[in-house]
C-alpha positions in Angstrom: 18.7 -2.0 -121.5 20.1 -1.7 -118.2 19.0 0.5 -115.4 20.7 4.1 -116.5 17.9 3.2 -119.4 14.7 3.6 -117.1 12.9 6.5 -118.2 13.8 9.7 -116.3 10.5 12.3 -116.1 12.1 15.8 -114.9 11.5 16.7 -111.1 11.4 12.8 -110.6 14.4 12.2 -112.0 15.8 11.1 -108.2 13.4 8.4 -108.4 12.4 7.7 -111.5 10.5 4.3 -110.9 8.1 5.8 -108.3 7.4 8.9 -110.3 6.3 7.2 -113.1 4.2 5.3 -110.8 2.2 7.8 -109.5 2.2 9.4 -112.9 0.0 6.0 -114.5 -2.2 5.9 -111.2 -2.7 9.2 -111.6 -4.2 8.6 -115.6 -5.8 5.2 -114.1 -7.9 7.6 -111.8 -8.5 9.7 -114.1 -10.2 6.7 -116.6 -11.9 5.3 -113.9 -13.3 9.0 -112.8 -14.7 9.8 -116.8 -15.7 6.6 -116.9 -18.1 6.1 -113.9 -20.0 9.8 -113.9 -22.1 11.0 -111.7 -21.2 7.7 -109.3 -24.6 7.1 -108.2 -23.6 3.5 -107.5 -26.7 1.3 -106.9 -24.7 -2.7 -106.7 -27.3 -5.6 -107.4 -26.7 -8.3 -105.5 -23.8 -10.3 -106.2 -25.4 -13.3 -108.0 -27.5 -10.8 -110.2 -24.2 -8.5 -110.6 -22.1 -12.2 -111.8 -25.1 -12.8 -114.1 -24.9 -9.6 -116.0 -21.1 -9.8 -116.1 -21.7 -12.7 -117.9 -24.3 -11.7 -120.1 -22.5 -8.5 -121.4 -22.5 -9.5 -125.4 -20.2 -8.1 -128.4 -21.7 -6.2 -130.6 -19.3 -5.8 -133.1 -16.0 -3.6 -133.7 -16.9 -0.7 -132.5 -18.7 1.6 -135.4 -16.0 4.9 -135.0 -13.5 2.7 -134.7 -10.5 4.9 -133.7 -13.3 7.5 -132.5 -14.1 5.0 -129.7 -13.6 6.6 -126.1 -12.4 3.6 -124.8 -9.9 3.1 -127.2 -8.7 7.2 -126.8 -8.1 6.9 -123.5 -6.7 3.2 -123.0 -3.7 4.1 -125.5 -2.3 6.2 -122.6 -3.3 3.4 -120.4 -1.3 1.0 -122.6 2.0 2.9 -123.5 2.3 3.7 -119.1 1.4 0.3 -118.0 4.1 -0.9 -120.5 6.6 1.6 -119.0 5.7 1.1 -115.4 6.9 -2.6 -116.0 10.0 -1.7 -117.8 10.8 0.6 -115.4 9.9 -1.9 -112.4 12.0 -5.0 -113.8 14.9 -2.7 -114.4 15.1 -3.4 -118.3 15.9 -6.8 -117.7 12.3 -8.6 -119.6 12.6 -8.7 -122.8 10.4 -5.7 -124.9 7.9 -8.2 -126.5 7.2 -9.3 -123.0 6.8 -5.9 -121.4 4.6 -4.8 -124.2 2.5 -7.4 -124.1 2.4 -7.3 -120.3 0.9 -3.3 -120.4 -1.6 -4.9 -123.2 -3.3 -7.2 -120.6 -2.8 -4.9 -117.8 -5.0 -2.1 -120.0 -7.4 -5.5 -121.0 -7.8 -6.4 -117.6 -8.9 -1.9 -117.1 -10.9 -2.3 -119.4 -12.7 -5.4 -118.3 -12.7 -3.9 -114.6 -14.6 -0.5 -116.3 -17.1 -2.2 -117.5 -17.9 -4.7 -114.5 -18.2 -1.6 -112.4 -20.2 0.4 -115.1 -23.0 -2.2 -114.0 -23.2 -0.7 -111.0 -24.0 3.3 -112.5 -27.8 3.0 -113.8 -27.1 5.9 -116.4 -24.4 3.3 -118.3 -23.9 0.3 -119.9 -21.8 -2.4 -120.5 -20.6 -4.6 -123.6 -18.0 -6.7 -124.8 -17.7 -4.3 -127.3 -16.8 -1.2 -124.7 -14.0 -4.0 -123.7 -12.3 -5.1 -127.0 -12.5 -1.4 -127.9 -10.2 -0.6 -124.3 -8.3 -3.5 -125.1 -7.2 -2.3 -128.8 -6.4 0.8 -127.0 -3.8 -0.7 -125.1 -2.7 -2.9 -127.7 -2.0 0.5 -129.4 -0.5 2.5 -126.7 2.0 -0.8 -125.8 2.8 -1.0 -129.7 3.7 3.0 -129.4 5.6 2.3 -126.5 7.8 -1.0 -127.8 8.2 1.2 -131.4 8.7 4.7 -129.8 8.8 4.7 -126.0 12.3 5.9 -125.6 11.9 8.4 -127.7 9.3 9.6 -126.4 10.7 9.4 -123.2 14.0 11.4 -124.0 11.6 14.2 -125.3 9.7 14.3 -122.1 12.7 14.5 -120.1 14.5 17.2 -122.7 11.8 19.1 -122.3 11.2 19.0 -118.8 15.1 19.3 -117.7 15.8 22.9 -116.2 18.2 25.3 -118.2 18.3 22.7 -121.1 18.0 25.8 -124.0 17.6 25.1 -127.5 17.2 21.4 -127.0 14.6 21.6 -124.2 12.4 24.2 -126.5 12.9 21.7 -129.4 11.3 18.8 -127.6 8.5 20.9 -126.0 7.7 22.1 -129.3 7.9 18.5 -130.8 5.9 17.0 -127.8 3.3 20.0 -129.1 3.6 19.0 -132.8 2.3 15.3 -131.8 -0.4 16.7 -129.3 -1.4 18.8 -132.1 -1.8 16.1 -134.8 -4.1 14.0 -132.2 -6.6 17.0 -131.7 -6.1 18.3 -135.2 -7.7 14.4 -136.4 -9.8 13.5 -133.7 -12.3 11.2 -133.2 -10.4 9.1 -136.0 -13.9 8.4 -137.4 -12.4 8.0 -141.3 -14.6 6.6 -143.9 -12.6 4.0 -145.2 -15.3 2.5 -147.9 -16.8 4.0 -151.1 -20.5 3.6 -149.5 -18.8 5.4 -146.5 -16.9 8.0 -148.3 -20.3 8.8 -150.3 -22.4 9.6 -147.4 -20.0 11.6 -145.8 -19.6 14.0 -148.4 -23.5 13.9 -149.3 -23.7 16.1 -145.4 -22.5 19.0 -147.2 -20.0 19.9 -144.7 -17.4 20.4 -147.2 -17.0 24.7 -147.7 -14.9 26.2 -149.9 -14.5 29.0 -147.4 -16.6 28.9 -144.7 -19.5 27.5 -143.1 -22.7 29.3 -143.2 -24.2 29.3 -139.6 -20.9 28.3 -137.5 -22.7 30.4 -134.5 -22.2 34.1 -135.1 -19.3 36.0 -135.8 -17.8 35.7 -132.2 -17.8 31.8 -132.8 -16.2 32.3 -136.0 -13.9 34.2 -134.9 -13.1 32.2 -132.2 -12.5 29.3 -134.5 -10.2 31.1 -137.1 -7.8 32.8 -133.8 -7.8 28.9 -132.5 -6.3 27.7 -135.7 -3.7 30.5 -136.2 -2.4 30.0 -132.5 -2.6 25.9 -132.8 -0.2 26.2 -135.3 1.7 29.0 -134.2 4.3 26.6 -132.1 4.5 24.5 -135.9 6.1 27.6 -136.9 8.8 27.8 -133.8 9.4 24.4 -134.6 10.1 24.8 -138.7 12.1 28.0 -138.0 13.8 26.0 -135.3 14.8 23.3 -137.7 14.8 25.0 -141.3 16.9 28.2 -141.6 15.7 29.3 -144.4 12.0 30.0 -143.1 14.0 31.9 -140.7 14.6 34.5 -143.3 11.8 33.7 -146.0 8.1 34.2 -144.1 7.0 33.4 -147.8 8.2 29.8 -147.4 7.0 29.7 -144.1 3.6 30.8 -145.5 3.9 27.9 -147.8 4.6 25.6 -145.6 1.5 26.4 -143.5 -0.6 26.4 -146.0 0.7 23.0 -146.8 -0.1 22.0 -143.5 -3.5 23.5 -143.6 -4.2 21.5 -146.9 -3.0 18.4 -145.3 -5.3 18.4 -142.1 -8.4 19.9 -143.9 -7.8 16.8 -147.3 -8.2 14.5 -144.6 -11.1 16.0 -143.0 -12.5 15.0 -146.1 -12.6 11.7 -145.2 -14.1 12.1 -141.5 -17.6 11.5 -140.5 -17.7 14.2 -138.0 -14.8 16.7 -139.8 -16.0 19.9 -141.3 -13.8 21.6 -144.3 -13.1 25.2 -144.4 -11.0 26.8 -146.6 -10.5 30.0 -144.2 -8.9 27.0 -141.7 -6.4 26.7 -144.6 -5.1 30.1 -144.6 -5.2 30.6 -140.7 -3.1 27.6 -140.2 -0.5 29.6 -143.1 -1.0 32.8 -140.9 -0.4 30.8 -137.7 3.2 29.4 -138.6 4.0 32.6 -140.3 3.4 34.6 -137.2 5.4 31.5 -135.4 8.3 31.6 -137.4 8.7 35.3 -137.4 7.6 34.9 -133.1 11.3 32.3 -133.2 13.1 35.2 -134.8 12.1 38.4 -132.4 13.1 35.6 -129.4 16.5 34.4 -130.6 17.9 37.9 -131.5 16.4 39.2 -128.0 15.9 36.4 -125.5 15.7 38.9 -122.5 12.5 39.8 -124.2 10.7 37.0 -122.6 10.8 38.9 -119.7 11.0 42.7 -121.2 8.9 45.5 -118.9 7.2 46.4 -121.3 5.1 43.2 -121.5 3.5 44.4 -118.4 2.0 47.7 -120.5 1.4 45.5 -123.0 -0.8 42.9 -121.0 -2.7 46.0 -119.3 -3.6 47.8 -122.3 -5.4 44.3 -123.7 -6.9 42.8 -120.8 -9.7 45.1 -121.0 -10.4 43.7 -124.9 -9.9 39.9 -123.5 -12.1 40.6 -120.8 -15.2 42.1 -123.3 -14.3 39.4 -125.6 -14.5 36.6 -123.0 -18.0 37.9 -121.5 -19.1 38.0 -125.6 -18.2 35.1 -126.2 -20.5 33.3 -123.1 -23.2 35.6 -123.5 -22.6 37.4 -120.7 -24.2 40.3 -122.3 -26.9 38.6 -123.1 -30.2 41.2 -123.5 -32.5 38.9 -121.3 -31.6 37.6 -117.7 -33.2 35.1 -115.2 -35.4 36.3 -112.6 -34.2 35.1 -108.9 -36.2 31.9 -109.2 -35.4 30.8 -112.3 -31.5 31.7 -111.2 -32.7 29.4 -108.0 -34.1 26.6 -109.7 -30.7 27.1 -112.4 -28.8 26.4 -109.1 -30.8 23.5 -108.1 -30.1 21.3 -111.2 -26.6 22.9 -111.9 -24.1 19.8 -111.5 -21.0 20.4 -109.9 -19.1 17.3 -110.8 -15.9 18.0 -113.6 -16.6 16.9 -117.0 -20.8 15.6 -116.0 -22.0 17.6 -118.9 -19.5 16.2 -121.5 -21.1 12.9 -121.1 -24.1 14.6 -123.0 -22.8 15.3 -125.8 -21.1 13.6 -128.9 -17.2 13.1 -129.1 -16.5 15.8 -131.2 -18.0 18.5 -129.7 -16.8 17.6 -126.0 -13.4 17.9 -127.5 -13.8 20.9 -129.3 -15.5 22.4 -126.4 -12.5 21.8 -124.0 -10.1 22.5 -126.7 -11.9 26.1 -126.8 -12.2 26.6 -123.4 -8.6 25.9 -122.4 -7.6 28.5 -125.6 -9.9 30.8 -123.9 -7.8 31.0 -120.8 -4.4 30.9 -121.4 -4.2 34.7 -122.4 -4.9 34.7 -118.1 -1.9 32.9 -117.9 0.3 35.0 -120.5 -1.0 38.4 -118.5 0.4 36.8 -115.5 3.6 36.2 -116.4 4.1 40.0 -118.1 2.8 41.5 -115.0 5.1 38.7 -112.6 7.8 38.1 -115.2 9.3 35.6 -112.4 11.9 32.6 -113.5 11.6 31.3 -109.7 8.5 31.3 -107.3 5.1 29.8 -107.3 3.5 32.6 -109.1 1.9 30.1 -111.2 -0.2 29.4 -108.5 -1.3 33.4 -108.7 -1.9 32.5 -112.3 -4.5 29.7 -112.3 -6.1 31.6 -109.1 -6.8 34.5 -111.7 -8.2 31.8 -114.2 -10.3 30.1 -111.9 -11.6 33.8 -110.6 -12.5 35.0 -114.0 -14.2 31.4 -115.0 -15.8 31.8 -112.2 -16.7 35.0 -113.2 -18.2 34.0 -116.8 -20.0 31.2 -115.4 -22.0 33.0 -112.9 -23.2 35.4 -116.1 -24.3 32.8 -117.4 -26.4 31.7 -114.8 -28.2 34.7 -114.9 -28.9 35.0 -118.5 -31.2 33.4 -119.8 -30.9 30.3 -122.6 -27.2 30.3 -121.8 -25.6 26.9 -119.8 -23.2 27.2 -117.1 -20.5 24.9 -116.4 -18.1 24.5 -113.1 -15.9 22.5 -115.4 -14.9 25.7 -116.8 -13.4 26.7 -113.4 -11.2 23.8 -113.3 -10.0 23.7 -117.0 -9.6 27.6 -116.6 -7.1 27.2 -113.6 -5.0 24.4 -115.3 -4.7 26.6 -118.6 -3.6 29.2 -116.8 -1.1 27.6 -114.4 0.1 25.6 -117.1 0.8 28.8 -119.5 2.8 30.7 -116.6 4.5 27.5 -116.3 5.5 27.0 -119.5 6.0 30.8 -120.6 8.8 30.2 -116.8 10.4 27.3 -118.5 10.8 29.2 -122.1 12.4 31.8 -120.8 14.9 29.7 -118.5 15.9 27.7 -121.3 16.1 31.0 -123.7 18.4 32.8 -121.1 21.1 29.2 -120.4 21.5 29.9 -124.3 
């Protein structure tokens, strides 16, 4: 591999070795940021703090396996780190050797998490917690020494400006593997017949649906989150198969297919539930997708129509009531002033504090949900400023933020319901992200 070979990352492409850089410290900070919440640091002394390093004990591979945290985020961790090395020697180490250099780099994170953890009273540290980060990395360098050019190349096709069919191809694939990850997580898969037994003896197997799955907004909620998830599938099959261009029957088939495929192996999950309605709304998702692929290749300029504006005015209103339903903002009770007050005074305003609280699953799902909930803000933005140049993407996440901030200040005031200033922040990334990416569909759509 020679130095043309270094992985080029879009807007960095003038310096691709510094970019990538600042890319993995970036996702370093990030780890080190979920992993020492709420950073009320109290250090022992150093001979106490060397005495507990050394007493941390294994406990075992980690019970969810896969599920483990640690091992989620170190595969990242891993695959950059391996990368970052590549990049830095210029392609001239061999890629055992730079794999197995990102592996110990994401150990040695791993080790360093923990050591500090020590100093955070509301965590804890094992051996455990660091053979779980360093499979992670082990994982992530594997991807990279398998897959990492590849990967690369899609990141760069999709990133590149006025790169048309191909750049849409790789966004969509980049989605497809994104998609998978979520669509399986936390990886918790019975793998014995003792294991198997107990998960199916939960019950959480339905034919159709699931009684109690929070009202119907919930449910609803649920079913429109599976037909848009795999709504890019179906850009990416009509993309790639012509004939689900003109049959939406074999595109319904092909869905449903899917939808079998992802709830049979929820089947197997500790934590998965089974629903035969997700079945069909995955088939309705890449139906609507594929057809979505036709209506955009026979009119590109309709990416950026007028008429999206009407369109986007005449819903907002319904996104709006649904939104405020959906947080209980019209809740029938609210606070009084000092209950609001006392709401305020235990209210934490650090990102992601109150996903610590709760199991895997759900603070996945929960994020997954909220950023759905706000990317309608960003496509409203981009019909009302359909803009291929600018910064109206900033405009975008501002009216994200806004209306988060909106939602979550209902819910302060009524009562039983939990507000969350995460919500702001996820709410402006969706946002900017969709105006972004809607900007970047259309400039590839019109080099065509």
């Amino acid at each position: 591999m020679n130095r043309g070979d270094a992985p080029r990352v879009g807007w960095l492409a003038a310096r691709p070795n510094h970019g990538l850089l600042v890319i993995t410290l970036g996702y370093v900070a990030l780890v080190l940021y979920l992993s020492l919440i709420p950073f009320n640091f109290q250090p022992p002394p150093w001979d106490e703090w060397l005495e507990r390093v050394l007493a941390m004990r294994y406990y075992g591979t980690p019970i969810n396996g896969l599920a483990d945290w640690h091992v989620l985020f170190l595969i990242p961790a891993g695959f950059l780190f391996a990368s970052v090395i590549n990049a830095y020697s210029w392609g001239t180490l061999p890629r055992p050797a730079v794999a197995v250099g990102g592996f110990l780099v994401a150990a040695l994170l791993a080790f360093g998490i923990e050591v500090l953890q020590i100093t955070v009273p509301m965590r804890t540290s094992s051996l455990t917690d660091v053979v779980a980060g360093a499979l992670g990395g082990a994982l992530g360098a594997a991807v990279w020494w398998g897959a990492g050019r590849r990967l690369w190349n899609l990141v760069e096709s999709a990133t590149a400006r006025s790169s048309g069919r191909r750049g849409f191809e790789a966004l969509l694939w980049i989605y497809l593997l994104l998609y998978a990850v979520l669509a399986l997580f936390p990886f918790d898969f019975a793998v014995t017949p003792a294991a198997l037994g107990d998960v199916w003896a939960r019950g959480n197997q339905h034919w159709w649906i699931r009684e109690g799955c929070g009202g119907w907004g919930r449910c609803a909620g649920e079913a429109a989150l599976d037909v848009v998830a795999a709504l890019p599938i179906g850009l990416l099959l009509a993309l790639r198969v012509a004939r689900a261009r003109r049959s939406l029957l074999l595109a319904l088939l092909l869905g449903l297919v899917l939808g079998l495929v992802v709830e049979g192996l929820q089947l197997f999950s500790r934590s998965g539930i089974t629903e035969g309605v997700s079945v069909v709304m995955r088939g309705i998702g890449v139906v609507l997708g594929a057809k979505l692929y036709v209506v955009i290749r026979n009119r590109p300029r309709w990416l950026v129509a007028p008429e999206l504006r009407w369109w986007a005015l005449i819903l907002t209103p319904l996104y709006l009531a649904f939104t405020m339903y959906l947080t209980g903002v019209f809740a029938a009770e609210w606070n009084t002033a000092a209950a609001v007050g006392a709401e305020l005074e235990r209210l934490r305003f650090l990102p992601f504090y109150y996903h610590n609280f709760v199991g895997q699953t759900e603070a996945a799902f929960s994020f997954v949900m909220t950023v759905v909930m706000y990317v309608p803000v960003g496509l409203a933005a981009w019909c009302v400023l359909p803009r291929l140049t600018g910064r109206h993407w900033l405009w975008a996440a501002a009216l994200g933020a806004l209306w988060a901030l909106v939602l979550e200040t209902g819910k302060l005031l009524a009562v039983d319901a939990r507000p969350d200033s995460t919500s702001i922040l996820i709410a402006a990334c969706a946002a900017g992200l969709t105006y972004a990416l809607m900007r970047m569909l259309a400039a590839q759509f019109a080099a065509e």
